[in-house]
N, C-alpha and C positions, 0 to 999 in steps of 0.2 A: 485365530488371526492368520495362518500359517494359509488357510485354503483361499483368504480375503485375499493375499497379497499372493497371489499364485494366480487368482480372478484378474487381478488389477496388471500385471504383467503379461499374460497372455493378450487381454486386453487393447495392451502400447503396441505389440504386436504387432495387432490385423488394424491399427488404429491409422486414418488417413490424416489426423488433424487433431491438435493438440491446445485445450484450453487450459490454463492456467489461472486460478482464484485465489487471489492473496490475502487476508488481513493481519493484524499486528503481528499475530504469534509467529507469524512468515520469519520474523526477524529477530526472534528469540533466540536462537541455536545461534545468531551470530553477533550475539551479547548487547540486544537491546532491549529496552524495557517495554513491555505493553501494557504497563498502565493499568494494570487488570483491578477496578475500585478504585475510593483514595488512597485505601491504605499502599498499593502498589504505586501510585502515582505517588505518594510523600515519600517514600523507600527511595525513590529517582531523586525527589527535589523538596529536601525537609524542608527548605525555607519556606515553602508553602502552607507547609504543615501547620505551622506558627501562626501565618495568616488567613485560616481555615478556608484557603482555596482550594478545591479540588480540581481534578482536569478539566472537565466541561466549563468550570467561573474560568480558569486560566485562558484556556482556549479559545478565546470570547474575542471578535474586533474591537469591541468598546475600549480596551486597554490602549489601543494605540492612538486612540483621543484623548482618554482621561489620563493614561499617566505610559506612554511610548517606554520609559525605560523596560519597566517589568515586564511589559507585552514583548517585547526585542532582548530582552532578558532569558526568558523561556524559549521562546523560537531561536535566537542566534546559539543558542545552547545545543539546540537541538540540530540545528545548518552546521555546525563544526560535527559535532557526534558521526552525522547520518554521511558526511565526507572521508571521515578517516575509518569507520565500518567497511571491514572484509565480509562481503559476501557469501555465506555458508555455501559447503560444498552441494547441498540442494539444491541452489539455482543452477548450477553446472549443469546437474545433471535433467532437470528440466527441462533448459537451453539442447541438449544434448539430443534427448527425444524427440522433441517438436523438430529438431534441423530433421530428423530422418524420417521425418511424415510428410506424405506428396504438400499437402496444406499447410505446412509447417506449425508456427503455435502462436497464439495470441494472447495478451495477461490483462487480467482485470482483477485491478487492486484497487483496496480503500486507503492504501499506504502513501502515506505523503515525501518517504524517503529517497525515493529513487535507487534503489538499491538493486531492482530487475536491468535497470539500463549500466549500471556499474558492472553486474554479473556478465551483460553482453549480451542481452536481450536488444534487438532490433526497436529502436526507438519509437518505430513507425506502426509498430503491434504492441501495443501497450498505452491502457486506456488508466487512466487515473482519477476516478471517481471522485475524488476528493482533494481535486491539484496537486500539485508539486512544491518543497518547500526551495528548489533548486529555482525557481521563478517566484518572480516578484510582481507586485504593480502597488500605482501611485494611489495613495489614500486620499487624497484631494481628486480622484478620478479625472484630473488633470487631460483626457485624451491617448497618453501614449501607449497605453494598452501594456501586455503582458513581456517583459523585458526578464530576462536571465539573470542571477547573481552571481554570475561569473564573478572573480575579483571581489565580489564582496564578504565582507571579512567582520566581524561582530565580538567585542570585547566583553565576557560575561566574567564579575564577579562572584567568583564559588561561595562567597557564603552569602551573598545576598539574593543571588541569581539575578543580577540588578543589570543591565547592559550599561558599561560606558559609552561616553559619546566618543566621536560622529555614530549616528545612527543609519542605516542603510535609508538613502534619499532616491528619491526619482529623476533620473538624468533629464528631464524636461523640464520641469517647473522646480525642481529642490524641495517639494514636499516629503514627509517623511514617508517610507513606502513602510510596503507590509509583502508578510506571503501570497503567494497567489495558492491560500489555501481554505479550502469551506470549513468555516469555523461555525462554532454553537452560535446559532441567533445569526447568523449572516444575514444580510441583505447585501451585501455588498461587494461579494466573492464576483471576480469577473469569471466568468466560467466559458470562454471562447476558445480557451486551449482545448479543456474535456472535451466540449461540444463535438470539437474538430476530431478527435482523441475516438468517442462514440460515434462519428459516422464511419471513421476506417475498419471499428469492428462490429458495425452492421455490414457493410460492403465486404468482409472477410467471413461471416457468416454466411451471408446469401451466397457467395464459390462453395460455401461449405456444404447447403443443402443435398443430401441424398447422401451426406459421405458420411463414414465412421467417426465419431468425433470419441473423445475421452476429455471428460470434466475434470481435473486434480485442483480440488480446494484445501488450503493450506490456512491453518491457526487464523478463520475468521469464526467466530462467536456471534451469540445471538444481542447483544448488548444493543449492536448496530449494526442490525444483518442485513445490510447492502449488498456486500457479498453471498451472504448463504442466497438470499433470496432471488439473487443475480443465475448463479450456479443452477439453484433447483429450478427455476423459469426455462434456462436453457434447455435442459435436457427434457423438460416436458415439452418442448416444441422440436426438437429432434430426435424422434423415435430411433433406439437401439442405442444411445447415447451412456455415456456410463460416469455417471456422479463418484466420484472418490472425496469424500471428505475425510482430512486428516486434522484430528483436533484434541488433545488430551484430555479435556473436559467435558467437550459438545461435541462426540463423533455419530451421531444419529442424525440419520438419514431417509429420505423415502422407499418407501417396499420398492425391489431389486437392486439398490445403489447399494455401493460400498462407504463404511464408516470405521475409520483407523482408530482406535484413542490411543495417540501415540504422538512424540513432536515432530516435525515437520521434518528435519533431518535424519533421522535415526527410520521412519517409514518410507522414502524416498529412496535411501543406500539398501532398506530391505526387500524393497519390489526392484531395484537395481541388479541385485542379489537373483534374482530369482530371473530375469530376462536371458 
């Protein structure tokens, strides 16, 4: 591993341009849960357990028609969690690297935390494949389109995971809103933020053409390889490109890339180490 991460450091070096690939495990060293099966997702939230929902039936829009509390139950839960989470010292240094490349860095995550814009990542590079649960929109699609949850604030019973009321409403019409996040079975994800999100990092890639770039993909797996498949596309269309995938389970990678199996924090301080 010792020569891998001695590769990956020299690497950040001669590097002009710095991409960043996040999934869950990104946010494990900074003590959240990724859900890894049900049995990791009931370890989070037994009540589920009880009512043999796993992540994907939870994660579902249908809940916020058939029964809003449970649905605002699970996500207000997680809107508190993902607010008072400190940033692992990994994003730091991430942030850190990309400031000192002529191209600086750009993140593409399937994380719905926000946790790279809390770190101090540049709001404006950073692409959110899968929304944000810091944004809301109206369930009645009402027209107002995608509003902030600034101020909004979600009452969750611990042992039921039940949300009390008031439920978080749409400042337009008063229907009851939802995340503005792509949930299992969506139709009905407003996706105009991403969209907006995906064209600033096409237009950050095309400056990037002919330059150095460095791929560091962090705790995404193949479960929903959005991200892997994101990471491996790019660097097959920018020749000299270099894939670092860092993952303790799934660290394989395509012939010439580099693969960590290691967690996200603990490989980042060791090619820190070594710069």
């Amino acid at each position: 591993m010792s020569e891998d991460l001695g590769r990956v450091a020299e690497a950040l070096r001669e590097a002009e341009g710095l991409v960043v690939t996040a999934g869950a495990g990104m946010g494990v060293d900074s003590g959240l849960p990724d859900f890894r099966g049900n049995q990791g997702f009931w370890r989070a939230y037994p009540p589920y357990a009880k009512l043999g929902l796993g992540f994907s039936n939870v994660a579902n829009p249908r809940w916020f028609q058939e029964d809003p509390r449970l649905a605002w139950g699970f996500y207000g839960h997680r809107l508190e969690l993902y607010r008072r989470t400190v940033p692992h010292a990994g994003f730091r240094l991430l942030r850190q690297w990309g400031e000192n490349m002529r191209l600086g860095a750009f993140v593409f995550t399937s994380n719905v935390d926000g946790q790279f814009q809390r770190a101090g990542f540049d709001p404006e590079r950073i692409y959110e494949c899968h929304g944000a649960i810091d944004f809301l929109q109206c369930l009645a699609e009402c027209g107002v389109g995608i509003f902030p949850a600034d101020g909004v604030s979600v009452e969750v019973d611990e042992e039921t995971f039940r949300a009390k009321e008031p439920l978080p409403s749409c400042p337009r019409c008063g229907s009851i809103a939802r995340p503005n996040i792509l949930m299992f079975g969506d139709g009905g994800w407003d996706d105009t933020r991403a969209d907006a999100q995906e064209v600033r990092l096409s237009r950050w890639l095309e400056r990037a053409r002919g330059a150095k770039l460095v791929v560091i993909e962090c705790g995404a797996g193949t479960a929903i390889p959005s991200v892997r498949i994101f990471g491996e596309r790019l660097v097959g269309n920018f020749p000299g490109a270099l894939l670092v995938r860092i993952n303790p389970r799934e660290p394989n990678v395509p012939q010439g890339h580099v693969g960590i199996a290691s967690g996200a924090l603990a490989a980042l301080q060791a090619i820190e180490a070594l710069r």
